[in-house]
Backbone as CSV, one residue per row, in Angstrom:
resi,resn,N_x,N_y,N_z,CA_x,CA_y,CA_z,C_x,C_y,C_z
1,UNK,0.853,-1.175,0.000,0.000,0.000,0.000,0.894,1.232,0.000
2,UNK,0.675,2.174,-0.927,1.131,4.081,-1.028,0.841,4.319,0.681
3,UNK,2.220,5.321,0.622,2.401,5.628,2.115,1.562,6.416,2.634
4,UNK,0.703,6.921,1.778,-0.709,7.799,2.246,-1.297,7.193,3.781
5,UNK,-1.689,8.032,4.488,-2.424,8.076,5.651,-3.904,7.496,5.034
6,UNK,-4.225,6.299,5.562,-5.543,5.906,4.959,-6.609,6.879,6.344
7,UNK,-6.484,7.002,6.416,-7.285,7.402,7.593,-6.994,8.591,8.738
8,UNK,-7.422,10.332,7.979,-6.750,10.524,9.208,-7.537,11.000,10.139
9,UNK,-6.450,11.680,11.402,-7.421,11.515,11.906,-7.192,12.956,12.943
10,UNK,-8.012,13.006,14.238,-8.167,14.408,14.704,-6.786,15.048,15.212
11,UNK,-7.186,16.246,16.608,-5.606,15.982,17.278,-5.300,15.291,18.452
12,UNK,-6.241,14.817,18.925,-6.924,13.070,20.027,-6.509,12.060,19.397
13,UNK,-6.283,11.908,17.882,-5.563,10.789,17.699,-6.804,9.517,16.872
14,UNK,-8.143,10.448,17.067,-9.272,9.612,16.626,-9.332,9.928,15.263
15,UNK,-10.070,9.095,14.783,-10.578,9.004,13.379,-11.357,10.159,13.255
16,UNK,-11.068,10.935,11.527,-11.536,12.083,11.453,-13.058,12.018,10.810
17,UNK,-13.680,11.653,11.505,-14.800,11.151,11.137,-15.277,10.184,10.057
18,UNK,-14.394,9.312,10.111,-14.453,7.890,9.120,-15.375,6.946,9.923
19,UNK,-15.655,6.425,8.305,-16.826,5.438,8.845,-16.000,4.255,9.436
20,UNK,-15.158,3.921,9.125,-14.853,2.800,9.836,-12.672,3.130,10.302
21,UNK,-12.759,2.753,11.362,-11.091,2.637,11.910,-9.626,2.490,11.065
22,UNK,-8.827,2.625,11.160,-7.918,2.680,9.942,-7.467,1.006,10.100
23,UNK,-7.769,0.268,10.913,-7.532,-1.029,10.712,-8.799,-1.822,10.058
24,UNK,-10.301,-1.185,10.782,-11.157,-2.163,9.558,-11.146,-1.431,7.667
25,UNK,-10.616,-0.162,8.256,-10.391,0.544,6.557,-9.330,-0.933,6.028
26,UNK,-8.262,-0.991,6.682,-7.676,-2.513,6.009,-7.858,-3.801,5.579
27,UNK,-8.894,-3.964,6.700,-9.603,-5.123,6.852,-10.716,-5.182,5.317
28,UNK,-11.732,-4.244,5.239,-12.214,-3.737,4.937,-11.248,-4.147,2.856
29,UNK,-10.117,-3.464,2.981,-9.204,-3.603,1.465,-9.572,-5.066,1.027
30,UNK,-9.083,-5.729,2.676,-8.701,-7.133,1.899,-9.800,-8.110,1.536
31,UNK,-11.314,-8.052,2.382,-12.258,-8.580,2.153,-12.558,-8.781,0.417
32,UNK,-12.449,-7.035,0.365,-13.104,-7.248,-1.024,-12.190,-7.231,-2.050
33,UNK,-10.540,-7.344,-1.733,-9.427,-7.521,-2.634,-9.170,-6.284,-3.527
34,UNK,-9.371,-5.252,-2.724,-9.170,-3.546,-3.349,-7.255,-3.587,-3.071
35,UNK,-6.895,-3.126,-4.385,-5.579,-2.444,-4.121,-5.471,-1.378,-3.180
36,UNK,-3.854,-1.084,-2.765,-3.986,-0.073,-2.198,-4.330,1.184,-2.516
37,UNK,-4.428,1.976,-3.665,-5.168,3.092,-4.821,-6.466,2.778,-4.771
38,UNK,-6.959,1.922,-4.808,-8.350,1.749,-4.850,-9.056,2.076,-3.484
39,UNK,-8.109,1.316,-2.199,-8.430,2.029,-0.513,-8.345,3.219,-0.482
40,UNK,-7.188,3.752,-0.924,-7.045,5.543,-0.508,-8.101,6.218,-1.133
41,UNK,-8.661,5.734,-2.079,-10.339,6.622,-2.802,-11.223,5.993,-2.225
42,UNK,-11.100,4.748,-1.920,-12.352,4.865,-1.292,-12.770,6.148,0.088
43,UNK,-11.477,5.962,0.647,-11.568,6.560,2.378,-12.381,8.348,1.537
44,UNK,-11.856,8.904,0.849,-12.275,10.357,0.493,-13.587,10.539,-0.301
45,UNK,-13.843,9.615,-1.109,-14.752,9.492,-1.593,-16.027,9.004,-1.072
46,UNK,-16.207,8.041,0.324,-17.105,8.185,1.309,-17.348,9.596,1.830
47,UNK,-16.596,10.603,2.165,-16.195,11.784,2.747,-17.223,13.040,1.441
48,UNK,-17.926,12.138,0.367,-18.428,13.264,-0.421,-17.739,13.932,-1.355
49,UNK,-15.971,13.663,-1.143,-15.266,14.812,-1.873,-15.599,14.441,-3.208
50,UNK,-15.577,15.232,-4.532,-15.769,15.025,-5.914,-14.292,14.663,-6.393
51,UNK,-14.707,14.089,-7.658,-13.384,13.290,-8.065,-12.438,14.366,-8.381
52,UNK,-12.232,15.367,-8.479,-11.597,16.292,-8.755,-10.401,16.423,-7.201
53,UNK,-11.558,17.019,-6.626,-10.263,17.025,-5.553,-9.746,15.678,-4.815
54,UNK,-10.482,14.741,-4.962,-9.551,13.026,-4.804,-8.520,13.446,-5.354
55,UNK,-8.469,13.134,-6.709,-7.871,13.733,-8.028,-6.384,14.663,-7.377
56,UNK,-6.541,15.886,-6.673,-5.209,16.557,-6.575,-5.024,16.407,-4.979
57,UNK,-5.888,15.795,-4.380,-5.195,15.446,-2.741,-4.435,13.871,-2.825
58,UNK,-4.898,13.246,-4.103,-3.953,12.081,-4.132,-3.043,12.198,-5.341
59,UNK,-2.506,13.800,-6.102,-1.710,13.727,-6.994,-1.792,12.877,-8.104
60,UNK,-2.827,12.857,-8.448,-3.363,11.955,-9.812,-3.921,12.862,-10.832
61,UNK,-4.004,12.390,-12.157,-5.217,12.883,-12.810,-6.799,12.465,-12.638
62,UNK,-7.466,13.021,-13.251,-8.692,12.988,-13.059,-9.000,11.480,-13.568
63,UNK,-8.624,11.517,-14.693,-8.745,9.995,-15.485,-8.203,9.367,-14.767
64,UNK,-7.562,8.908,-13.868,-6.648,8.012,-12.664,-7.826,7.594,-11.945
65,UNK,-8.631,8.724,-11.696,-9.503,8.463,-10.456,-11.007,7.695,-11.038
66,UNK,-10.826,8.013,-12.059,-12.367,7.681,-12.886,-11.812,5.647,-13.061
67,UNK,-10.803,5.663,-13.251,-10.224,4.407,-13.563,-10.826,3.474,-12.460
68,UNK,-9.712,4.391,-11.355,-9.692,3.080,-10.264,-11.187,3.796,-9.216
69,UNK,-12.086,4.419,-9.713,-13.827,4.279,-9.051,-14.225,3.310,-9.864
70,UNK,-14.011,3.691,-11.170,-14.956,2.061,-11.721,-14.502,0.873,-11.352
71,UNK,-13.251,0.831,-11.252,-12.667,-0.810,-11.043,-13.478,-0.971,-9.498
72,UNK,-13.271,-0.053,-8.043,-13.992,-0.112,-7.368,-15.666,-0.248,-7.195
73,UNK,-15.904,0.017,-8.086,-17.663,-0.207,-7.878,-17.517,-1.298,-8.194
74,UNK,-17.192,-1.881,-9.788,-17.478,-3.285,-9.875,-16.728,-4.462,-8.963
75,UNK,-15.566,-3.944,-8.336,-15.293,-4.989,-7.028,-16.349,-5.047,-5.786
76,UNK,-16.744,-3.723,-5.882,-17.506,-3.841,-4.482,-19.437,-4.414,-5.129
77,UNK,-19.875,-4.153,-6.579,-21.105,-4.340,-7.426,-21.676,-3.021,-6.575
78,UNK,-21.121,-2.187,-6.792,-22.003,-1.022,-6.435,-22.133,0.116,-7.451
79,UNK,-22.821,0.296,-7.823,-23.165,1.464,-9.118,-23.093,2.855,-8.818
80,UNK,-22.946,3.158,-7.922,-22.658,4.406,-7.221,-22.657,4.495,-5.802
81,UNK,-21.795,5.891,-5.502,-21.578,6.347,-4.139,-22.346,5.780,-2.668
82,UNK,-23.675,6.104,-3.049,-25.256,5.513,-2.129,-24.699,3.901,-1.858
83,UNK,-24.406,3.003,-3.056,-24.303,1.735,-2.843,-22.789,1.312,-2.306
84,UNK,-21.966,1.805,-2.724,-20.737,2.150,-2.058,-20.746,2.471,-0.959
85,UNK,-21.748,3.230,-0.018,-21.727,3.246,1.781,-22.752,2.222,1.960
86,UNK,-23.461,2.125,1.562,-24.337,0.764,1.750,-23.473,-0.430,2.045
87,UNK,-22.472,-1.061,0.349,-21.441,-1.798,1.066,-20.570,-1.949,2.548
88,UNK,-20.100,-0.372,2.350,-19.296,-0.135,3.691,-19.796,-0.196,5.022
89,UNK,-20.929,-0.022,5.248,-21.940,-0.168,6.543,-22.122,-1.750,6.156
90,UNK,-22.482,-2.319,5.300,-22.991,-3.751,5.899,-21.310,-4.422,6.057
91,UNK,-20.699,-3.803,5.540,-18.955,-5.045,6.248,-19.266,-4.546,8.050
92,UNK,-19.591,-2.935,8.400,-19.483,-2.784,9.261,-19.853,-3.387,10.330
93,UNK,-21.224,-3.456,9.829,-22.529,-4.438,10.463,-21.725,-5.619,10.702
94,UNK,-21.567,-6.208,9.823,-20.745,-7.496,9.677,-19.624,-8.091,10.784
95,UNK,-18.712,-7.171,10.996,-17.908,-6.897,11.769,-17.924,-6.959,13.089
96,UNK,-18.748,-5.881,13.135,-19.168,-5.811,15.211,-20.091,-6.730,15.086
97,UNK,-20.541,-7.810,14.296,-21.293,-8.930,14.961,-20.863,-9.799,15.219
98,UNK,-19.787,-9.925,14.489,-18.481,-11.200,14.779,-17.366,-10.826,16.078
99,UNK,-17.611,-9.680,16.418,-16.467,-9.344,17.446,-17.702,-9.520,19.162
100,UNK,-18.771,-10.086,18.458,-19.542,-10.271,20.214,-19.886,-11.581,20.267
């Protein structure tokens, strides 16, 4: 994985309002077999940002980002953003049910 901060976070040290921890953000990669480029958009692109600024906060072109969202939707079968947190909440779900 790019040395990017998948996750950052406040000045407490917590998650900056991510949906999920920077270890299930990992967890999370490997389930669904996302490269590491494909994790670092996901984390911003939950966050609402438009592909544009993905785009120059991860030093890419625009076409970079359009690439690896499509390769991501069809890993995750999500057709857009809406179904893309849908995914991400049910691993979540998923998760804290196996940890009780």
């Amino acid at each position: 994985m790019p040395d990017q901060q998948i996750a950052p976070t406040d000045r407490d040290g917590q998650p900056d309002g991510d949906l999920l921890t920077p270890e299930q953000w990992i967890r999370f990669g490997d389930v669904f077999g996302l490269s590491g480029r494909e994790l670092e958009i996901t984390v911003p692109t939950t966050r609402d940002l438009p592909r544009k600024a993905i785009a120059q906060q991860l030093h890419l072109s625009i076409g970079a980002v359009h690439t690896y969202c499509d390769r991501l939707h069809k890993k995750l079968n999500a057709k857009d953003r809406v179904a893309l947190l849908l995914r991400i909440i049910q691993f979540l779900a998923t998760e804290l049910s196996a940890q009780r």
